[in-house]
N, C-alpha and C positions, 0 to 999 in steps of 0.2 A: 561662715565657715571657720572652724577652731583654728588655730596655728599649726598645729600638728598637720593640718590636712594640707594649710597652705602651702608648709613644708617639702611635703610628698609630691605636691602638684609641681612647686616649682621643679624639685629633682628629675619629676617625669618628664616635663616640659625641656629642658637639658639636654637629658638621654637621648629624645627624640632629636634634636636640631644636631647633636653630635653622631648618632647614629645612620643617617641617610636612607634612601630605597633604593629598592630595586625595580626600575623602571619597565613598565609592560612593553612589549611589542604593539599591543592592540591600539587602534587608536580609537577604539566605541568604549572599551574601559578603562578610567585611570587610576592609579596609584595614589592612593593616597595614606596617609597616615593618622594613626591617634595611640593616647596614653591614657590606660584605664583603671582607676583606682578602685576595686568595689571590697565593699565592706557586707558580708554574712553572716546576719544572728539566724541560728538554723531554728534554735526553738520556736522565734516568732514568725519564722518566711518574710524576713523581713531581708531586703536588699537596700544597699546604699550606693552610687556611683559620681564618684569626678570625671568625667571624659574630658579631653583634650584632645580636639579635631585638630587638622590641616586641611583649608579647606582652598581650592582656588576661586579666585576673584571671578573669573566668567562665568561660574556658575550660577552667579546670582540674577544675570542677567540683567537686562535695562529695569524692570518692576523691582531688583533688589531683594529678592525675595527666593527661600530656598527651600523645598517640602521633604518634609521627612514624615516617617510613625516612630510613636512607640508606645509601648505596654501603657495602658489606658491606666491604670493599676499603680503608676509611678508621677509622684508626683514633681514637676518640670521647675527648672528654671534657667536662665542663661547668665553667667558669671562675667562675660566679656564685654566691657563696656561699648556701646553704640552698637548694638544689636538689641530685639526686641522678638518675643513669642507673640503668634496668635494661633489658636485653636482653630482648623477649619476642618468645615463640610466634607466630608467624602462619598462618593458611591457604595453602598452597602456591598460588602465582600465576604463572605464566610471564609472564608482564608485570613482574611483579616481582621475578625471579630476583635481580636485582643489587641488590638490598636486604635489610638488616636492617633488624628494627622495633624500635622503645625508646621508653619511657617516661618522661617528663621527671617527676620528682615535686616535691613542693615537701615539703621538711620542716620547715617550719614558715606560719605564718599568712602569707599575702602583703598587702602593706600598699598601697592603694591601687588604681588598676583596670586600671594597664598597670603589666607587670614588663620591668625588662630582662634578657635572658637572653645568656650570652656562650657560644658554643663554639667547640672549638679540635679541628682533628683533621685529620689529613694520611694519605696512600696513595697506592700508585699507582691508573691509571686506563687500562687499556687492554683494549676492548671489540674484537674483531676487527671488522675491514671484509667484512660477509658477503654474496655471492649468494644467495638463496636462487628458488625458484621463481615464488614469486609477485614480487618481485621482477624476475626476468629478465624478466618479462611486459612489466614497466616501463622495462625497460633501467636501474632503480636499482642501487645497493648501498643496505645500511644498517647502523649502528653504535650503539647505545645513548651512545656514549659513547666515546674516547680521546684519549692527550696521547702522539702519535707526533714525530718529528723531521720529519714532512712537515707537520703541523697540529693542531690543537686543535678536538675539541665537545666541548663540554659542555651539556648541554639538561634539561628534566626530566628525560628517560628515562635520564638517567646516576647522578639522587639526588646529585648533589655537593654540592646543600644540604638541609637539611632538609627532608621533605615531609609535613606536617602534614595528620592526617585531617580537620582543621576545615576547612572551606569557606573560604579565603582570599584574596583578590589582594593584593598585596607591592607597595610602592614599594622605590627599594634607590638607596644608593650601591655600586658595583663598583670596587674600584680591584685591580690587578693590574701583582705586579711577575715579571718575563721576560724570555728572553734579548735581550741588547742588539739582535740585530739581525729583532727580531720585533716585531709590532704586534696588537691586540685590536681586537674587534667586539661591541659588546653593544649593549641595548636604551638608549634613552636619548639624550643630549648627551655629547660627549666634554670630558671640564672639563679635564685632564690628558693632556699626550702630550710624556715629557721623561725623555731618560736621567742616572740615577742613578748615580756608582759602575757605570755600565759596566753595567747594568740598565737594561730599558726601564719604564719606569711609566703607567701608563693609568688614568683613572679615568672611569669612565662613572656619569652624576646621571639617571636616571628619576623623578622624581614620579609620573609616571601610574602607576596601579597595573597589574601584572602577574601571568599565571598562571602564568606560567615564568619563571627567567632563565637566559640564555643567554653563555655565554664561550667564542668565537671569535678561532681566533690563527693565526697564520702569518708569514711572510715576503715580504709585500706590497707591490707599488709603488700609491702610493697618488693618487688623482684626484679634482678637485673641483668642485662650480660652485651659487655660490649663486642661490639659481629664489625670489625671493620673501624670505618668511620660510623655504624649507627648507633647509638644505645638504644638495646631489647628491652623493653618492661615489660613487667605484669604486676597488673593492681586487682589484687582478691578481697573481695569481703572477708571470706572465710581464708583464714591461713592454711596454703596446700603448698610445699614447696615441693610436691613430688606432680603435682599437675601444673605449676608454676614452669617447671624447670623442660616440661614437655614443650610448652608453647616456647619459651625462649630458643632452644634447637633448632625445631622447625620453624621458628621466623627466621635465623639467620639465613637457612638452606634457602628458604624461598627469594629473601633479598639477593642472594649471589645469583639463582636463578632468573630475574627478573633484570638484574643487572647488565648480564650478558643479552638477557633477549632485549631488552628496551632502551638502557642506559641506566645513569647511575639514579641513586635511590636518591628521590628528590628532598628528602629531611634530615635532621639529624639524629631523629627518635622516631620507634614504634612501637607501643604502647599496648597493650591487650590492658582493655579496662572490665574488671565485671559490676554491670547497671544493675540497679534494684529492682528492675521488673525485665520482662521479656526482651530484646531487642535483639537487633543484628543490622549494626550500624556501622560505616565506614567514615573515619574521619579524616582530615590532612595529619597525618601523621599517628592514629591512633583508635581503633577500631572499639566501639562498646556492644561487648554482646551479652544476652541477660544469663543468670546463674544457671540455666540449668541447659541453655545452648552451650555453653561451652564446657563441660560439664560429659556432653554428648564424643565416644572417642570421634567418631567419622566426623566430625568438626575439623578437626584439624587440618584433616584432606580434601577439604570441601567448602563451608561456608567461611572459615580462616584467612585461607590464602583468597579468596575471591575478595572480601576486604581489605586485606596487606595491598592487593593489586590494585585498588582503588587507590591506593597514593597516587600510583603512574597517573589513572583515567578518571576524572572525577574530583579527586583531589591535588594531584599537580598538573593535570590539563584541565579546567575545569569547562562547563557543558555551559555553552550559551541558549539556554533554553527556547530562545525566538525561534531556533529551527529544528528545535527537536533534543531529545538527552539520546546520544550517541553512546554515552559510557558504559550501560550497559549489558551492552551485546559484544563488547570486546572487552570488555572485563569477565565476561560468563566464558568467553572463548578464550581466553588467553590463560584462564583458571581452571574452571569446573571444567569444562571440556578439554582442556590440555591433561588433566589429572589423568582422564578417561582414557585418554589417547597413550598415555605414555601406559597404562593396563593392558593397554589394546583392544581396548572398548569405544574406539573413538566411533564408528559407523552406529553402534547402538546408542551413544549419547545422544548423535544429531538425530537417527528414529525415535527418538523419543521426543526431544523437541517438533522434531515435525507433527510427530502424532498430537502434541499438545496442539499445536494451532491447530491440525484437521480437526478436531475436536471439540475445542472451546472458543475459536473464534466464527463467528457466520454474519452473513451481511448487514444486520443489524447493529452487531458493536465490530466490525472491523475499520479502520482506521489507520491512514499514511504511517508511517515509522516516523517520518519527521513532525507527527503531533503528540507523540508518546511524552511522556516529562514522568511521571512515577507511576510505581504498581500499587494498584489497591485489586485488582482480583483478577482471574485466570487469564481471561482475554486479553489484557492489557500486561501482562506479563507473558503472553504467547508471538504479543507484536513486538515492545519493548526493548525485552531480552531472545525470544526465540528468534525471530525473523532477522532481527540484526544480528545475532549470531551467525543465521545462515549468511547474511551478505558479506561479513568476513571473510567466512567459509569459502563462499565462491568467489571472493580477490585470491586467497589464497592457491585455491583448486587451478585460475585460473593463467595468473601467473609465477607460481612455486612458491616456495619456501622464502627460498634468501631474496627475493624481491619485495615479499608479503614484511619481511623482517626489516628490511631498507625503511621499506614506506612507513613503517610506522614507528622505526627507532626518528627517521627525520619529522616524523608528526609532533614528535613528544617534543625535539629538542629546540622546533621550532615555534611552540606553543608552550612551552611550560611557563608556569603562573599566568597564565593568562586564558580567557576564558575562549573556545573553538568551536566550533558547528562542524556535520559533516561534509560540509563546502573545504574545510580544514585538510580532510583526510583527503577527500579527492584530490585535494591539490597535490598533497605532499606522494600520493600512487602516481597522478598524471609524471609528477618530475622523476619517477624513479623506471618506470613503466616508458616514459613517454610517450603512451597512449593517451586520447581525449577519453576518459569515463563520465562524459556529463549524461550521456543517452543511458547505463548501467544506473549510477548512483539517481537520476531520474525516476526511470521505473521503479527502483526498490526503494525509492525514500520516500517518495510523492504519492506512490499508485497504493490502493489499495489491493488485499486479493493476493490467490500464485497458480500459479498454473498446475491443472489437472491432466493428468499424460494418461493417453492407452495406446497400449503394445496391439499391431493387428496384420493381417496380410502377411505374415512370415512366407516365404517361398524359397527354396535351394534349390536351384540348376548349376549340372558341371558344365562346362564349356570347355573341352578338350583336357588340359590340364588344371585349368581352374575352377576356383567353385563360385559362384555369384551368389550372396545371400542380398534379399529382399524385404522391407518392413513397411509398416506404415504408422506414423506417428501421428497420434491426435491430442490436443489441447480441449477438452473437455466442458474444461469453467466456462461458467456466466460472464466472466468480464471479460474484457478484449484480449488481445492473442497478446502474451509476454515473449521478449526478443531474448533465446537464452541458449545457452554452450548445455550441451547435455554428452554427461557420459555413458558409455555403452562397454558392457566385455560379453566378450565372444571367447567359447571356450571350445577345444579342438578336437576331434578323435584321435585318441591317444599319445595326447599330450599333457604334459604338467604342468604348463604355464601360459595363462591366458593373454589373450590381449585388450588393453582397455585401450580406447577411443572415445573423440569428443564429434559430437557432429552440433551441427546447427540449427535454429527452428526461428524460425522467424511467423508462421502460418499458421491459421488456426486446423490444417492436416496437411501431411509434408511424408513423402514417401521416397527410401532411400536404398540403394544398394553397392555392395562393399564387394570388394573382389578378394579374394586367401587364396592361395598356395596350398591350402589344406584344408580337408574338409570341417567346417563348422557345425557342431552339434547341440548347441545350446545359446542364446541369446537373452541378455540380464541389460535395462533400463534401469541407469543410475542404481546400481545394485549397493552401494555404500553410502546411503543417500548425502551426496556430496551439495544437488543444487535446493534451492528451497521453491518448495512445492508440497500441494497440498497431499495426502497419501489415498489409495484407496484400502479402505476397511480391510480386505483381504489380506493385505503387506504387512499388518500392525499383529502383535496378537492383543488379545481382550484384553481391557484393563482398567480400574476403577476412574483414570481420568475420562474413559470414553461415556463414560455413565453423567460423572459431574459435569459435563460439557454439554450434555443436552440439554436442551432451552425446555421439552418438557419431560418428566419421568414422572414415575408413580412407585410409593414405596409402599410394599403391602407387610402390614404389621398382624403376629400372630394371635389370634383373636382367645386362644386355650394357653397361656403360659405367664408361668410367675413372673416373668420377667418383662410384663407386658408395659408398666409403666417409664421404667427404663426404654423399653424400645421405641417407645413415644414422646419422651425429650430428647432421644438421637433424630428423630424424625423432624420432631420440632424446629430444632437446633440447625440441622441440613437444609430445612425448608424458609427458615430466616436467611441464613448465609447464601444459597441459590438467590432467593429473591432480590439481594442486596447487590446480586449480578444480572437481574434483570430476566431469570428465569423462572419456570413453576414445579413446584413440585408438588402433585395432589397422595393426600395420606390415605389409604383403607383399609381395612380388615380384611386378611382373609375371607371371611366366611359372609364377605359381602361382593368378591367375584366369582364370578364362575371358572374363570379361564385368566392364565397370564397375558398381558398384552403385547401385540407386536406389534404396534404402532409408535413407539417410544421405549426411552430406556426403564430397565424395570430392577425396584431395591428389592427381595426378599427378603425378612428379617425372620431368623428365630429359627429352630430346631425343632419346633412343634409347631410350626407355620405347614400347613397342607400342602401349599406350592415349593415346601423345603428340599424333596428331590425331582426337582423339574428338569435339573443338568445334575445326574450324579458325577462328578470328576474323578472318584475313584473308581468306576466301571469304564466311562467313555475316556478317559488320559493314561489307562489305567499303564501302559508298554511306555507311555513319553515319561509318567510319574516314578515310575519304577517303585521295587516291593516295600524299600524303607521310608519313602516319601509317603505313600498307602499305608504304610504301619504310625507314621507319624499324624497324617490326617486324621484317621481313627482315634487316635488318642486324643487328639485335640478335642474334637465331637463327646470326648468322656467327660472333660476336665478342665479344657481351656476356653479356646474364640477360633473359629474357621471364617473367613475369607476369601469369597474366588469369583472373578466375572469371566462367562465365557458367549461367542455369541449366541443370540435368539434362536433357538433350533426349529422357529416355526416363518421366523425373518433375519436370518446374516448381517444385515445392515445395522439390528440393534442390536445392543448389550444388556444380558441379565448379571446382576450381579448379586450373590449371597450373603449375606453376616449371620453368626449362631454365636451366641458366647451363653459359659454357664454362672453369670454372676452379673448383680444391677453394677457393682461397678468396674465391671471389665469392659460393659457393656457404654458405660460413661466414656474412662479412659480413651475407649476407640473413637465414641463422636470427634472429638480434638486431632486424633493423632491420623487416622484415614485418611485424611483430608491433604497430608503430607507422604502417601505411599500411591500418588496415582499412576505413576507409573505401571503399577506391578499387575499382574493376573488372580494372584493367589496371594495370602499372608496366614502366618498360624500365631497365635500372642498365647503366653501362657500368663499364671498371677492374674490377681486384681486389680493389677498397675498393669496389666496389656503388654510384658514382655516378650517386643516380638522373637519368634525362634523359628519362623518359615516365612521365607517371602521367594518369590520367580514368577515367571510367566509361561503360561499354555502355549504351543506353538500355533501359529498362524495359518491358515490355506493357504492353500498356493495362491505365491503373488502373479498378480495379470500382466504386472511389465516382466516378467522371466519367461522364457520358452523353451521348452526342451526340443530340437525339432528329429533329432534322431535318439527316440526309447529305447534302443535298445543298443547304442553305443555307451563305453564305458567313458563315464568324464572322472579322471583322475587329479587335472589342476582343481587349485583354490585360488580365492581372492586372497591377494598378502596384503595385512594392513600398513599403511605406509607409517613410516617414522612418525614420531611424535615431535611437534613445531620445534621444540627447544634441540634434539636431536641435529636439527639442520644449524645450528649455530655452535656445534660444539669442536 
């Protein structure tokens, strides 16, 4: 090692013994500390690192001996006298391909109860930038890991520091030197940012302890705005200070927002980074999303603050994976769903999610919430993120606002920096509720499945002055009966204001009746779908997720049209990415059925496909579409791409759904981008580039849990949508 370096190491070695931690709560992970010196030649992907551990003595145990990985790709050594490397065996892990394991020994007695430990070891680092299927579901790429001449990650999944099997979180100094006209992103306060000798130097100070760390570089123009105590950044590839200066705003808003609801903003920076490929990543302090995600305005209001919120859940509470990733379902709820709610779209958010699980999840791939750990495709992002959304959902429903807001501001303040399971949150509802929720968080963590309801046996008798309404309620599913608070509105004759109530269902059929003062004319099950349950088809209107969600469909491509080879790499492409979820999708021609199928979900593709007016939507929607929506379809059918699934008009239970575009690559653009509009019933795209200018949904039959029991009474109330979460803390 030069002098120069020994230099450096001594100063970091300093820093650290003068600087101190901040000690976890946890007693399964400890605190520890290192000083990280790395050196980046970006031309050759070549990485160089001096690490300086603090390591405690018990760790070593009686065998003396300490395992860690790292990047196979780097080659090791240990600078700290009376310590010694061996190379060991490991169990084959695809997760851990890019690792070798090794043994830290100590050869002789270690003196006191923290050692310091130095290593030195340099490699290249380039992980290719891959599609894979489940992936293109996402429209992601992903990388373990590389140092290209376009960018830099480095994350756990690259092993570029040691990853120790001991249950740890790390505070760290980071300082990193690189090419003169590059800049670094890492977790922390930036202390250092000064060129060297024609070398750029960056030194990042985290105190908070960390389960990763992260070294992020590029060629950035860089943006600022200090909100408080945070500094706002953005680091662009491309110089935009008028898209720069958007994100800085609305991050402050959203910190003030987050402040009041959760507690204060657990860093001292928040970064909007833009990565060289695809992404939408949440970091401790600093979010990487790819250029052309952010890029997109509805970002801002949507996939943005859902990573800003990941500071609070994920990055300053961070997810003990043993029992499941919690974060989330209350990072979807506390963001993207709070968005919605504050629109007054909060009922259509959660039918949507719901629709997503009735949909894409069935008893083959469903699976406890407390096995979940990441999304890689529909199903696993319907349990993940949907279902634990819903289980928020229903603490919230079920004991208000400002209790749902207690439990979780004391979740945060008693778990920050340190890593929490959902045994965390119970505990901190049971103290604020003083209710036992071990039988609640049970069922919904552990069980698979949700309960399927039917509305039935309605009856109204007056009894002198009163009226007695009568129901009967059934749980449906395959799996055993779910123990659940259900709500119910009863709407009046001639009245403006309904009543909502909760009853109880413990049975797999439960029959109840309610006494009013006035006569009741309509009866609505969980009309805002508040509890989490699976829906029946009727409740939902049509929509392209109910098509991707079935385990079989059949896409029939039109066997007479120029555009036929294109429609055959959409098919392809849909028929890789299905399968990669453990589904089928068989491809045919036209002019090789007779008939559409109603035994499964069914694609139509093309405008010259035979089975192209099976559902015309402009004849049968024609009073719900109204005349400019009809003039607009039309148009698209001239010029653009039409999109619409409505149900099987020969079987209800399945979905047909259509695609026509007049161009191979509008026809392209949409295989990628469809796949992110399942929600919707209908979509219109114009351009070669598929810009959308129509999207909504068909309305639904009548749902089986509403009842009208008097036709020909006037029902004049509505459902009012309740406050949006933050509303109750203002």
């Amino acid at each position: 090692m030069n002098i120069m370096k020994r230099i450096a190491l001594f100063l970091l070695t300093l820093v650290f013994l003068l600087t101190g931690i901040n000690q976890s709560k946890s007693q399964e992970f400890k605190n520890f500390k290192q000083g990280i010196y790395a050196t980046i030649d970006v031309a050759s992907s070549m990485l160089s690192i001096t690490d300086t551990l603090y390591l405690q003595k018990a760790y070593f145990g009686t065998s003396n001996n300490l395992v860690f990985k790292l990047n196979k790709n780097l080659k090791l050594s240990v600078l700290t006298e009376g310590f010694s490397l061996n190379e060991l065996k490991s169990a084959a892990n695809k997760a851990d391909e890019l690792a070798k394991t090794y043994g830290l020994v100590a050869d002789k007695e270690i003196v006191g109860d923290e050692v310091m430990i130095v290593f030195e070891y340099s490699g290249k680092i380039v992980d290719e930038i891959k599609e894979g299927a489940a992936e293109y579901a996402r429209g992601f790429s992903e990388t373990k890991g590389t140092i290209t001449e376009v960018g830099v990650y480095l994350a756990g999944s690259t092993y570029w520091l040691p990853s120790f099997e001991i249950p740890a979180l790390w505070s760290f100094d980071l300082t990193v030197q690189i090419d003169s006209s590059w800049n670094v992103v890492s977790q922390g306060e930036r202390t250092i940012n000064k060129m060297v000798d024609n070398k750029q130097i960056v030194k990042y100070h985290s105190p908070e302890p960390q389960d990763e760390v992260y070294l992020i570089a590029a060629q950035w123009t860089e943006y600022s705005l200090q909100a408080g105590d945070v500094l706002v950044q953005a680091f662009l590839r491309t110089p935009d200070a008028k898209l720069a200066n958007k994100y800085l705003g609305v991050t402050s808003g959203f910190i003030d927002l987050y402040k009041g609801l959760i507690g204060d903003y657990p860093y001292t920076k928040f970064a909007l980074v833009e990565n060289f490929w695809e992404t939408g990543y949440g970091m401790p302090s600093f979010t990487l999303l790819g250029e052309k995600v952010i890029r997109f305005p509805w970002i801002l209001y949507s996939s943005y603050p859902h990573e800003l919120l990941h500071n609070y859940w994920g990055n300053g509470v961070f997810v003990d994976y043993s029992e499941g990733n919690w974060c989330e379902g209350i990072t979807v709820y506390m963001a993207d769903h709070l968005l919605q709610e504050q629109r007054g779209s909060g009922a259509s958010y959660r039918r949507t999610t719901l629709q997503k699980f009735t949909d894409y999840v069935n008893p083959e791939n469903d699976f406890p919430v407390s096995e979940f750990l990441s999304r890689n495709n529909s199903a696993e992002e319907a349990v993940g993120y949907g279902k634990s959304m819903m289980l928020n959902n229903m603490l919230r429903w079920e004991f208000g606002d400002e209790k749902f807001i207690k439990a979780y501001a004391k979740f945060y303040q008693d778990n920050k920096y340190r890593k929490a399971t959902f045994g965390d949150i119970q505990k901190s509802f049971e103290a604020v509720t003083g209710e036992d929720l071990s039988a609640f968080f049970t069922q919904w963590i552990n069980r698979t499945g949700a309960p399927t309801l039917k509305l039935s046996d309605i009856e109204l008798k007056k009894k002198k002055k009163q009226y007695k309404l009568s129901f009967s309620l059934s749980q449906v599913q395959k799996e055993e009966v779910f123990n659940i608070n259900i709500p119910i509105t009863v709407y009046f004759e001639g009245e403006d204001k309904v009543v909502e109530q909760k009853i109880s269902m413990d049975k797999k059929e439960q029959s109840y009746t309610l006494t009013y003062d006035k006569k009741p004319v309509r009866i609505d099950i969980d009309p805002t779908f508040q509890i989490m349950r699976r829906l029946d088809r009727k409740e939902v209107p049509a929509s392209l997720s109910q098509i991707f969600g079935e385990k079989e469909a059949q896409i029939v491509i039109p066997s007479n049209s120029k555009h036929l080879n294109a429609y055959k790499e959409l098919a392809e492409m849909w028929k890789k990415t299905q399968a990669a979820q453990g589904k089928n999708i068989e491809i045919v021609l036209d002019s090789d059925i007779s008939e559409v199928p109603v035994d499964k979900a069914v694609w139509i593709l093309g405008f010259e496909n035979k089975y192209n007016e099976y559902v015309n939507i402009s004849e049968k929607y024609a009073a719900v579409l109204g005349a400019e929506k009809i003039e607009q379809i039309t148009a698209l059918k001239k010029d653009g791409a039409l999109i619409y699934t409505v149900p099987n008009p020969n079987n209800v239970n399945n979905t047909v759904g259509f695609i026509g575009a007049n161009s191979d690559l509008a026809i392209k653009a949409l295989s990628g981008k469809l796949l992110h509009y399942g929600k919707y019933g209908y979509l219109g795209f114009e351009t070669e580039k598929a810009t959308n200018v129509l999207k909504g949904s068909l309305p639904p039959m009548d749902s089986p849990l509403n009842y009208i029991i008097d036709e020909n009474a006037e029902i004049k109330a509505a459902i009012i949508p309740r406050k949006a979460l933050n509303a109750a803390n203002n």
